[in-house]
N, C-alpha and C positions, 0 to 999 in steps of 0.2 A: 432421346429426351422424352421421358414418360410422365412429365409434369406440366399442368399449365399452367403456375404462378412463379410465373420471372415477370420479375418489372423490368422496364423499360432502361432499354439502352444497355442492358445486361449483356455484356459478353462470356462466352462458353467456349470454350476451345475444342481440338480433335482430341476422341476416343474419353470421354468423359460419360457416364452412366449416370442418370439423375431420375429417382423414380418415383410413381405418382404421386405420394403425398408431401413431397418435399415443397417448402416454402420459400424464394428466391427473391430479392430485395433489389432496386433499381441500383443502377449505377454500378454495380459488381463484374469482378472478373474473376473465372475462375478457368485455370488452367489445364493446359490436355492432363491425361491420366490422372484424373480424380475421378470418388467414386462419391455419391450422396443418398444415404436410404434414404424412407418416408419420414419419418418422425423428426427433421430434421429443418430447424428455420435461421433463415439468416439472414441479417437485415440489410441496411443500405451499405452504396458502398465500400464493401465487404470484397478486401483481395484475396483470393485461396490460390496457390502456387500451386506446381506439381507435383502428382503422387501422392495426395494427399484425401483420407478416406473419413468422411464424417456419418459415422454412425446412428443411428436412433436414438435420439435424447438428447442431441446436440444444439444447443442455440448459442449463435453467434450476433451478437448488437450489431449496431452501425460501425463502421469504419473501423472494421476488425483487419489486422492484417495476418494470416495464418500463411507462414513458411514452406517451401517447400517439403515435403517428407516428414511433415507435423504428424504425431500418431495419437491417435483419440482410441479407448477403449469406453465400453460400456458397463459390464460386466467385470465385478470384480473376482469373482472365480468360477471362471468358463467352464466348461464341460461340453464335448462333441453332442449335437443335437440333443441338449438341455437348453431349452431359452428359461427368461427370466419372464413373468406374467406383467412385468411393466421395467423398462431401462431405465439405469443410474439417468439424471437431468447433469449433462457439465454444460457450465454458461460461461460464455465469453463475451463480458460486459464492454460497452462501446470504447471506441479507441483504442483498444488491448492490440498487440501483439506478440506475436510468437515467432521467435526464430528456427532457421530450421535445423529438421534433425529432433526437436523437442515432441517428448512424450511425457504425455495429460492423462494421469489417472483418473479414474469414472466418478461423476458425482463430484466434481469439484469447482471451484467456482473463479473465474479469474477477474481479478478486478478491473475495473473503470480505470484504463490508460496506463498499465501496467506493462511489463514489459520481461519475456520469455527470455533468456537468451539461448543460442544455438547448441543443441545438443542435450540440454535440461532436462533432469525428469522430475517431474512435476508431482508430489505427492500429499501437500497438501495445497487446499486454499489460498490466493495470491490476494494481499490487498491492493486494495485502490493505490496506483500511480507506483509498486514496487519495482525492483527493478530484479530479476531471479536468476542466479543461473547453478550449473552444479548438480553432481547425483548423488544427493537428495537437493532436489533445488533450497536453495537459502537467497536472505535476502541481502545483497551488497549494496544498494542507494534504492534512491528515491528520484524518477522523473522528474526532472525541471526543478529539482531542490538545488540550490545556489548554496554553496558553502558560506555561513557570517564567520570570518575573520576576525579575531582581536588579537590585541598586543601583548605581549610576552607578561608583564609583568604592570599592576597600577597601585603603589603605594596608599594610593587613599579612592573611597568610594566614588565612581563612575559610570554612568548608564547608557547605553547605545541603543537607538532606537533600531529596529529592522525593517525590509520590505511588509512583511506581512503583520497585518492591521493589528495594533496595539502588544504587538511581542516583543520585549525588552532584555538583554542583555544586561548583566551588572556585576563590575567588579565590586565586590566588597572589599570595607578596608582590609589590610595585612599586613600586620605586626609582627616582624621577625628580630629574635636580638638570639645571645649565646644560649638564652636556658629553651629556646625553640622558637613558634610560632602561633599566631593566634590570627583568625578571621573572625570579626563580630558582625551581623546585619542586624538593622531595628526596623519593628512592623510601624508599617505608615508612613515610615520613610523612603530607606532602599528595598525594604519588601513593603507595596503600596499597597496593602491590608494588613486588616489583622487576623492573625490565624484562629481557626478554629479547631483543628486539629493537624495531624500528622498522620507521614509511616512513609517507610524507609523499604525498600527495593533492592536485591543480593541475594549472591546465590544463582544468579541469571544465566542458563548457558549461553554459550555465546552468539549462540544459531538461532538463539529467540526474540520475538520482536513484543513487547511489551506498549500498553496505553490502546492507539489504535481507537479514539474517541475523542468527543469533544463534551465542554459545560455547555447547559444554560445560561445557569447563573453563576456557578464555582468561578474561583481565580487559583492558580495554582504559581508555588514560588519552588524552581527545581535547582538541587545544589547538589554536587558529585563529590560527598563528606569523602571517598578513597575511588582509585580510580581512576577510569574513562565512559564514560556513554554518551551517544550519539542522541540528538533528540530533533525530529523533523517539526517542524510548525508550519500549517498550513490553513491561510482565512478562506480557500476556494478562488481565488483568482491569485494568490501569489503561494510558494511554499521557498523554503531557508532550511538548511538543516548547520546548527550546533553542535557543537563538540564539548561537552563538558570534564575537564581532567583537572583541574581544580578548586581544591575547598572552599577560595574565596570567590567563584564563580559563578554567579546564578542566573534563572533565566524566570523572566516572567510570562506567563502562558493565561492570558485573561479568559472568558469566557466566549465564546463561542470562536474558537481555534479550536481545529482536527489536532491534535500532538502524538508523539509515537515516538518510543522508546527503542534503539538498537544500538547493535556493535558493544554491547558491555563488556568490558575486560573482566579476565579473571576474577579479581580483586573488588568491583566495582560495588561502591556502597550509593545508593540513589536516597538523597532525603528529599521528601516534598510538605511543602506547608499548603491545606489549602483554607481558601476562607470561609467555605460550610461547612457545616454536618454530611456527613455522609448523606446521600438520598440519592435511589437508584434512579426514578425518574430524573432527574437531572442532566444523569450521560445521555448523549445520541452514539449512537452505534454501527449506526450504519452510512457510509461513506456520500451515498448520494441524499439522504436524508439530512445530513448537515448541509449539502452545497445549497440545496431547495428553501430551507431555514435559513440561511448563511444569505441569498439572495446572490447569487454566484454563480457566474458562469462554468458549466462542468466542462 
């Protein structure tokens, strides 16, 4: 052990290397054969299994849990005795973990409560609370997101409130006779604004996760005009995730919800009403900057 910042109550196991300029956080365990350069901090905590090598540039939050045989690179193209005059930064924001067997390409950033699964290779950026797995990892659900259920079919306009703060569900009506079908909504009624503008979403692959932000002030009204997509809502202490696959289906996304767009089919056409103008200040962007605004437990 050629470090002297371990906090307190830090467990280290046998044949573990840790060297001087490494940073070490209470409450942590880290298991035999692992290796930790200098450049390397990690907060409270924080479980690191065996076999497992954290490089220069590595920073791991509080309450990380890193897998057995997790492989971290620095360097995105190595060369025998060429270093790099400063390492990729990969962060492993708090609550994160990673199952093992997963490999984390350099300089990427894993989100707040996110979750690796075993064997994963990791090669972009993981958001807040995703859940990953796969080579190339992709995103299959969302942490603690509750599936909202609705019923098959509702003849005339219908609105279901959800867990998370001011998010609404709504069947709109649906007129069906021999010469087809027709969905109508009216602004101010089943869509509780009036719109300001539009735009429509398509074309999506299916491995892509779309939104990923919250309003200010905006109110957004989402309808899945062909299709299916998936759409997460989360006010910082509760999230729900939505299934949108038909026309007369929508969902109300008020302002200040995290919302995020996945699982689009093929075919998937996204319309969204919202109630401003465009304006880039507006969006929050970044996942712990909405909870902090949001007043919400991370």
């Amino acid at each position: 052990m050629q470090t002297a910042e371990i906090g307190a109550h830090t467990r280290i196991w046998q044949y573990v290397v840790v060297l001087p300029g490494a940073r070490i956080g209470r409450d942590c365990n880290v298991c035999a054969h692992c290796f930790i350069e200098n450049d390397v901090v990690i907060g409270d905590r924080v479980t690191i299994k065996s076999g497992v090598q954290l490089w220069d540039g590595l920073r791991a939050g509080d309450d990380v849990f890193i897998g057995p045989n997790v492989t971290f690179s620095n360097d995105k193209f190595p060369r025998s005795r060429q270093h790099l005059v400063s390492m990729l930064v990969t962060e492993i924001e708090p609550g994160a973990s990673l199952g093992a067997g997963a490999t984390i390409l350099p300089g990427l950033k894993i989100g707040r409560n996110a979750m690796v699964g075993a064997g994963a290779v990791v090669t972009r950026s993981v958001p807040a609370n995703a859940i990953v797995v796969g080579n190339p990892a992709r995103i299959i659900g969302y942490a603690d997101a509750q599936p909202h259920s609705v019923s098959a079919k509702a003849p005339q306009e219908t609105s279901r409130a959800s867990r998370v703060n001011g998010v609404t569900l709504v069947e709109l009506a649906h007129i069906a006779d021999m010469r087809g079908s027709l969905t109508v909504g009216e602004f101010q009624r089943g869509i509780p604004f009036d719109a300001k503008r539009y735009f429509m979403v398509f074309d999506v692959p299916s491995v892509e996760t779309r939104g990923e932000h919250a309003h200010r002030e905006c109110h957004q009204f989402l309808i899945c005009a062909r299709g299916s997509v998936s759409v997460v809502a989360d006010d910082g202490n509760h999230r729900e995730e939505f299934l949108l696959n038909r026309p007369n289906l929508g969902l109300h996304l008020p302002s200040m919800v995290w919302g995020i767009q996945y699982k689009y089919s093929p075919d998937a056409v996204l319309l969204v009403f919202a109630s401003h103008y465009y304006d880039s200040a507006d969006y929050i962007r970044d996942y712990d900057e909405f909870v902090a605004l949001a007043g919400a437990t991370p």
